[in-house]
C-alpha positions in Angstrom: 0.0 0.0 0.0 1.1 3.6 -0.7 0.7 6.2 1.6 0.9 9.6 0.7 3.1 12.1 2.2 1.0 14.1 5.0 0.9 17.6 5.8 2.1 17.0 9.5 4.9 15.5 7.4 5.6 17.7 5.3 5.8 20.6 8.6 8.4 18.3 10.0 10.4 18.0 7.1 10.1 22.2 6.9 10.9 22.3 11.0 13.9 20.6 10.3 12.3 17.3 11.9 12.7 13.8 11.3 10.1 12.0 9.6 9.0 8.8 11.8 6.7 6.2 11.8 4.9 4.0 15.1 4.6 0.4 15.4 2.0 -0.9 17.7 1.6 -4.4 17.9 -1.8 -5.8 19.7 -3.3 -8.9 21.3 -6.6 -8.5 22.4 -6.8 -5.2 22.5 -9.9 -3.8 20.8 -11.2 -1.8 24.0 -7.5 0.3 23.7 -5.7 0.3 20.6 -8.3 2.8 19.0 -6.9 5.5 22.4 -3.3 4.0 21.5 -3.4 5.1 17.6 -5.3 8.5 18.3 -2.6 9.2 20.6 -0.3 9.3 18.2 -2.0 10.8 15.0 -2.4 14.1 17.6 1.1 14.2 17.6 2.6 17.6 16.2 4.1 16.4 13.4 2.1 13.4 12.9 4.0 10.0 12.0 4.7 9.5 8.7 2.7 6.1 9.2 1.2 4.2 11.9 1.7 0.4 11.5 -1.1 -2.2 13.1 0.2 -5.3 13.4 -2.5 -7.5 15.0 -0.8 -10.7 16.6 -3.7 -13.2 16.0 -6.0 -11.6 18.0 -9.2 -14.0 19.3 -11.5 -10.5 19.7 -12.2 -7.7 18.1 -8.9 -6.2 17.6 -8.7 -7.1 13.8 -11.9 -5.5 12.9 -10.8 -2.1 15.0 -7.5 -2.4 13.1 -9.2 -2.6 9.6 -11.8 0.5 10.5 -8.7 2.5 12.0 -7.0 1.6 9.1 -10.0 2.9 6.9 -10.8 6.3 8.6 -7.0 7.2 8.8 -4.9 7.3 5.3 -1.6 7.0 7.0 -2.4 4.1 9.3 -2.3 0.5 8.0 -2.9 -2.5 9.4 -1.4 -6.1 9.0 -2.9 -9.0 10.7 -0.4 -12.1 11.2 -2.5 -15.6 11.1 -1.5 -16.4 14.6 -0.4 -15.5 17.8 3.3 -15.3 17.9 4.5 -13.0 20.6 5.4 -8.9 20.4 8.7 -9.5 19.1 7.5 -11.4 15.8 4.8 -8.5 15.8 7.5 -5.6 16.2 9.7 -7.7 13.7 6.9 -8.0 11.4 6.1 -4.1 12.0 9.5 -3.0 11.5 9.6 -4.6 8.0 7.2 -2.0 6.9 8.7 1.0 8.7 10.2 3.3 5.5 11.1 6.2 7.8 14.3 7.4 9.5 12.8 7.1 12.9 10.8 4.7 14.6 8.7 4.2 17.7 7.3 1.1 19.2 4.1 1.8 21.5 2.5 -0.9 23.3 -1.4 -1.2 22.4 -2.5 -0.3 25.6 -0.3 2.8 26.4 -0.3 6.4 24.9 1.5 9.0 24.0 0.8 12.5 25.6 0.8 15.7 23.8 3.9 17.0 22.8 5.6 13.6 22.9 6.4 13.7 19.2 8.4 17.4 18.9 10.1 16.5 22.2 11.8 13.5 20.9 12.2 14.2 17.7 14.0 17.7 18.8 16.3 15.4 20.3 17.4 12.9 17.7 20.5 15.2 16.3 24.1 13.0 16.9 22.3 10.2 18.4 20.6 6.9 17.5 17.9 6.1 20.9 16.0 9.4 22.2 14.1 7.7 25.9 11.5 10.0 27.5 10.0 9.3 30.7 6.7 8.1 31.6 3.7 8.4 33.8 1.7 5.8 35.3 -1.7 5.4 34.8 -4.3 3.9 36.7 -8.2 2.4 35.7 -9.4 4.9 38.3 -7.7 7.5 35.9 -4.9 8.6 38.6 -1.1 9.2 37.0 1.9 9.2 38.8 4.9 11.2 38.1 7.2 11.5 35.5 9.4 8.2 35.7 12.4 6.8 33.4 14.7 3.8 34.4 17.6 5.4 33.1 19.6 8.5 34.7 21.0 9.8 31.4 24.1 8.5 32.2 25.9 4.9 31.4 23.7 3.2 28.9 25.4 0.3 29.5 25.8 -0.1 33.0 21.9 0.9 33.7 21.1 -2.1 31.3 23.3 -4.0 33.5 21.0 -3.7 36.4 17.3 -3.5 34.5 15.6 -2.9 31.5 16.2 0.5 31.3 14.5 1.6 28.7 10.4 1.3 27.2 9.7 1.1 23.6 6.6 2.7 24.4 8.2 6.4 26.0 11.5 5.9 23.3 12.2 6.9 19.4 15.1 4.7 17.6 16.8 5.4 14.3 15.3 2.7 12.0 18.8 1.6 10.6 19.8 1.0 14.4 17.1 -1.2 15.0 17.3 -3.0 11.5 21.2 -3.6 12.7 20.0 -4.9 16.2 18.4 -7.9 13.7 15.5 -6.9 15.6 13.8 -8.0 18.4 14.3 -11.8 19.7 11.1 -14.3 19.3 12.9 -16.7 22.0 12.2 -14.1 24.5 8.9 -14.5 26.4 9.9 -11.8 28.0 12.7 -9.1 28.9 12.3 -9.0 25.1 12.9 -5.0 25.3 15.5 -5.5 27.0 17.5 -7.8 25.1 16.7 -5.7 22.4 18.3 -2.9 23.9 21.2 -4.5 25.1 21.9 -5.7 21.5 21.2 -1.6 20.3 23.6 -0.3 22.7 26.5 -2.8 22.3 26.1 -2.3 18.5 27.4 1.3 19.2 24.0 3.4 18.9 24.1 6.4 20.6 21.3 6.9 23.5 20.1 10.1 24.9 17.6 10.9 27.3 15.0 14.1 27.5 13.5 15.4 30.8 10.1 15.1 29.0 7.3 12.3 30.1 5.8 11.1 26.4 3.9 8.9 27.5 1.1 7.2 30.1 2.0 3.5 30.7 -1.4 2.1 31.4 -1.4 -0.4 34.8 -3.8 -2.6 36.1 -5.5 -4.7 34.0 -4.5 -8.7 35.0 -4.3 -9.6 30.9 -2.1 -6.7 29.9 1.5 -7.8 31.0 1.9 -10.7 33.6 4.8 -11.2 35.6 6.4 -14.5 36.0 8.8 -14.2 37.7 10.5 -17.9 37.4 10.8 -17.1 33.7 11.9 -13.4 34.0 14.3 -14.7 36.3 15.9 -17.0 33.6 15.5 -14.2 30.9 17.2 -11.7 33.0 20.0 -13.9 33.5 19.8 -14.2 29.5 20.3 -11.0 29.0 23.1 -10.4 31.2 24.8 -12.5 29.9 25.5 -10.4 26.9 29.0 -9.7 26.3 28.8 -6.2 26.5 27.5 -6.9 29.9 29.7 -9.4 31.5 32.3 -7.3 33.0 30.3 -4.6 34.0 30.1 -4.9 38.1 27.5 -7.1 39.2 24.0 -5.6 40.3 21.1 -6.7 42.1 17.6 -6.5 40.2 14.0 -7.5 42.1 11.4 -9.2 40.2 9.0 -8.8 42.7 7.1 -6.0 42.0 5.8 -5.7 38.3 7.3 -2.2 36.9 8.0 -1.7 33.1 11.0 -1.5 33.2 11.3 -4.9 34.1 11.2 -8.8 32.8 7.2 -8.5 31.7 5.0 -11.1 29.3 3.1 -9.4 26.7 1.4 -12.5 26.1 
């Protein structure tokens, strides 16, 4: 499918802004992927493109895909014919991403306004821009402005955690093509891994004061930690060679955070 160029693009292009497109993969998520996508077609420049990519969803979400993709010329939709985890649906996602920059927000998160400009006005000499992020509860409360990652060390921050969201981040597309993507053997701590892999490839990460986005909790389907599992994963990861003589650090899987080991599926 071709997509024409918008106007949002064509201001960001004249504001001296990357062009970027959102992928947002989704499993059962027809009551929030409509509040995800209109987060982000807001946005000031608007994406380039948003890319659906439905993971072999048993509700709704395919139909809500297909109508989004019907009322909104620069989003398209792209349903896979079965369920096979977020990294196969960022992977798949990522194919179709033509623009210099990309984001990768989760179905059930959104971006606030202002997100876009802030971390696009960011991307000059580096590869990863990471916002932080707020909270956000069913009762509607948000908590403050949060990022796992001081600004300092990439490395040695993903050393102790995953430090960085896909869903409150912007990556340069050839750094995440590079990466080889994200890894399908990773139930979870698949953002992390992925990171890990970004950084040690030599991509340059900077961080903005700026929260970009509202990570939704509660819901008991969204993201469900195990922690037996994130636990082996987390150990995974580590075991990176970029990581393996950086000073050893303690990490609790205790408490579910996103910036931590968590199952999208």
């Amino acid at each position: 499918m071709q997509v024409m160029p918008t106007r949002d693009t064509a201001r960001a292009c004249d504001a001296g802004l990357p062009t970027y497109d959102v992928v947002i993969p989704c499993f059962n998520r027809a009551e929030s992927v409509s509040r995800a996508v209109e987060s982000v077609l807001s946005q000031r420049p608007a994406p380039a493109r948003v890319i659906l990519v439905d993971d072999g969803s048993s509700d709704d979400t395919a139909v809500v895909a297909r109508a989004l993709e019907r009322r909104h010329g620069s989003v398209v939709s792209l349903l896979l014919p079965r369920n096979a985890g977020a990294s196969a649906a960022r992977n798949a996602g990522l194919g179709l991403v033509r623009s210099e920059w990309v984001a990768f927000l989760d179905s059930d998160d959104a971006w606030l306004p202002g997100a876009a400009p802030a971390l696009l006005a960011a991307t000059a000499g580096c590869d990863v821009v990471v916002g932080h992020f707020r909270r956000a509860w069913a009762g509607g409360e948000e908590g403050i402005a949060e990022c796992g990652w001081s600004g300092t060390d990439i490395l040695s921050a993903l050393a102790l955690t995953g430090a960085v969201g896909p869903s409150w981040s912007i990556i340069r597309r050839s750094s995440a093509v590079a990466s080889g993507g994200f890894d399908p053997s990773f139930h979870n701590c698949n953002d992390w891994d992925f990171y890990v892999r970004v950084a040690a490839a030599g991509a340059r990460f900077r961080r903005i004061d700026d929260a970009v986005a509202l990570y939704h909790v509660a819901a008991s389907d969204r993201l469900s930690l195990d922690e037996a599992t994130g636990a082996a994963n987390a150990a995974r990861v580590r075991a990176h060679p970029s990581l393996r003589d950086l000073p050893p650090k303690r990490a609790s899987f205790a408490v579910p955070a996103p910036a931590e080991c968590l199952s999208l599926d």
